[in-house]
C-alpha positions, 0 to 999 in steps of 0.5 A, a space after each residue: 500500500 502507498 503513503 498518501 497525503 490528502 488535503 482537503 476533509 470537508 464534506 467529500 474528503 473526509 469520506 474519500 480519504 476515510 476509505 484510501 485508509 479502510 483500502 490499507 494506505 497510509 494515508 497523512 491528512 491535513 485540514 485547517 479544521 481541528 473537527 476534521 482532522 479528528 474525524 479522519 483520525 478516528 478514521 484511520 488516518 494520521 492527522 499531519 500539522 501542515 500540508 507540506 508535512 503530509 506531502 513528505 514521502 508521499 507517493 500520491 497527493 490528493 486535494 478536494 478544495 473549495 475553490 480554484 484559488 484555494 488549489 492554487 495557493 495550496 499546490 504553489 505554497 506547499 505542495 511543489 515544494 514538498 511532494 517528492 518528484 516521483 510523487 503523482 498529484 491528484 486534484 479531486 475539486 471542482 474548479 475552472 478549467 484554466 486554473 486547473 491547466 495553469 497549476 498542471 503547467 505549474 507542476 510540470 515546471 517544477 518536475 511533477 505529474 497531475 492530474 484533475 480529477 474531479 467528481 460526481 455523487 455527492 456526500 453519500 457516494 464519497 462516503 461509500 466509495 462510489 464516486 464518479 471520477 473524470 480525470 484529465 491528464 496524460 495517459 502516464 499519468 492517469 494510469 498512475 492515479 487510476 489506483 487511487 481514485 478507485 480505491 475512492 469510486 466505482 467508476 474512473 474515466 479518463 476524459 482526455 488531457 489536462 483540463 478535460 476531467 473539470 470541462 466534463 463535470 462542469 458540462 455535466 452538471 451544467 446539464 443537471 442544474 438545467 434538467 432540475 429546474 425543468 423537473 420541478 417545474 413539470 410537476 408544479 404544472 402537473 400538480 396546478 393542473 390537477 395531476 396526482 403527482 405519483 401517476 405523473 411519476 409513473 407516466 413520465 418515468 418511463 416515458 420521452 420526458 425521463 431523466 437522471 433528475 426525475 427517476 434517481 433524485 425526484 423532487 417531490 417528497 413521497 414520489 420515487 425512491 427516497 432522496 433528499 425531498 423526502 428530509 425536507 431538502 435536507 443534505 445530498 447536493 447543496 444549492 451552493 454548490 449547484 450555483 457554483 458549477 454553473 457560474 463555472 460552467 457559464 465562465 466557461 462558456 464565456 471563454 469559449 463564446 459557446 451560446 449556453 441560453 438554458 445554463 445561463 438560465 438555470 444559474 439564474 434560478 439557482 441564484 434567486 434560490 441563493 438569495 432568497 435562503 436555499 443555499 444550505 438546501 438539496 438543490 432539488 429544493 428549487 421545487 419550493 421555489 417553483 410554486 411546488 405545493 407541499 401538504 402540512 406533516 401530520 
């Protein structure tokens, strides 16, 4: 088993570098947060004082970030200067395509080999170990990461070079936050239109209309399997981090001059959904939003 150094424990990684651990690395994990740390402690990781001190010796370093500015900072501050040439770098956030290239250009300055491998499925798959990975990078490299992210996920698909895992995740999750609010707003019009809402369901399921966001994460409580509608919009994806894609996705577009009418319109609504409280929210919650009526619990 390899030495891994895991920066990053929040919500995604203290579950991803919870299972590198339960798979038998020894895993060196760093997070500014004293909570976190211990958390990934109990779970059979090795709490380092420093990012740079869980890069020493290690063979893979993997990061699971905020932010782009966060993966920049952390890469050019600590881990080039630390990480051993040999070591294989692993960026898991969500951030903008041209960070991500700018910091892979970074390492290959400096003698190291990165990939971007970004994720899809939530808290909840982090925490079973059956994540989605998209990775970016040469074909060296990803063979290198391949091990490790699977010892993380179920599925690893190598998207094509630097860059290419973050245009996938932005791309598709652009197309989730789109099919949502188009999901939400076919089953207000069904309720207003006097529809029982579970016969809809089951004629929409299994008709042209069908979709990732109606028969896997349906937004309405009690209808499909259960999801976060069911807790009251309560855990799986927040509405933040929904917005977040999107505003990547559309910064993207922008640099490309693609014409992206249905994202742009989506990070709109996810906006107002920000604004108005939902942040915290499932972002399946813009139902509510959307008119969705809702009867009192018993």
């Amino acid at each position: 088993m390899a030495r891994i150094a895991f920066i990053g424990l929040g919500n995604m990684g203290g579950g991803m570098a919870a299972n590198l651990a339960k798979a038998g690395h020894d895993v060196r994990a760093f997070d500014l947060s004293a909570d976190a740390l211990a958390r990934a402690k109990d779970a059979g990781c090795l709490p380092a004082d420093s990012a740079a001190i869980a890069c020493a010796e290690a063979e893979a370093v993997i990061t699971m970030l905020p932010a782009g500015s966060h993966v920049e900072a952390v890469y050019t501050t600590d881990v080039f200067a630390a990480a051993p040439p040999s070591a294989i770098l692993i960026d898991c956030s969500t951030i903008d395509v041209e960070t991500a290239r700018r910091v892979a250009e970074a390492a290959a300055v400096k003698g190291l080999t990165m990939v971007d491998a970004p994720v899809s499925g939530g808290i909840a798959a982090a925490n079973a170990g059956t994540l989605t990975f998209m990775a970016g990078g040469s074909e060296e490299a990803f063979r290198r990461a391949e091990p490790f992210l699977a010892d993380m996920g179920k599925t690893v698909i190598h998207a094509g070079p630097v860059g290419a895992g973050q245009a996938a995740k932005i791309c598709n999750n652009m197309l989730l936050g789109a099919t949502m609010v188009a999901t939400g707003e076919a089953f207000v019009l069904a309720q207003r239109l006097g529809l029982d809402l579970q016969t809809f369901y089951d004629i929409a399921s299994v008709s042209s209309g069908q979709s990732w966001s109606m028969t896997s994460y349906c937004p309405v409580p009690g209808v499909g399997p259960e999801t976060p509608a069911d807790r009251d919009w309560q855990g799986g994806f927040a509405a933040a981090l929904q917005l977040k894609d999107l505003r990547l996705a559309m910064q993207a577009a922008a640099s490309v001059s693609a014409d992206t009418p249905m994202g742009a319109r989506a990070a709109e609504m996810y906006q107002r959904f920000v604004d108005e409280g939902g942040a915290a929210t499932d972002f399946s919650g813009i139902i509510k939003m959307l008119g969705l009526a809702v009867p009192p619990k018993q």
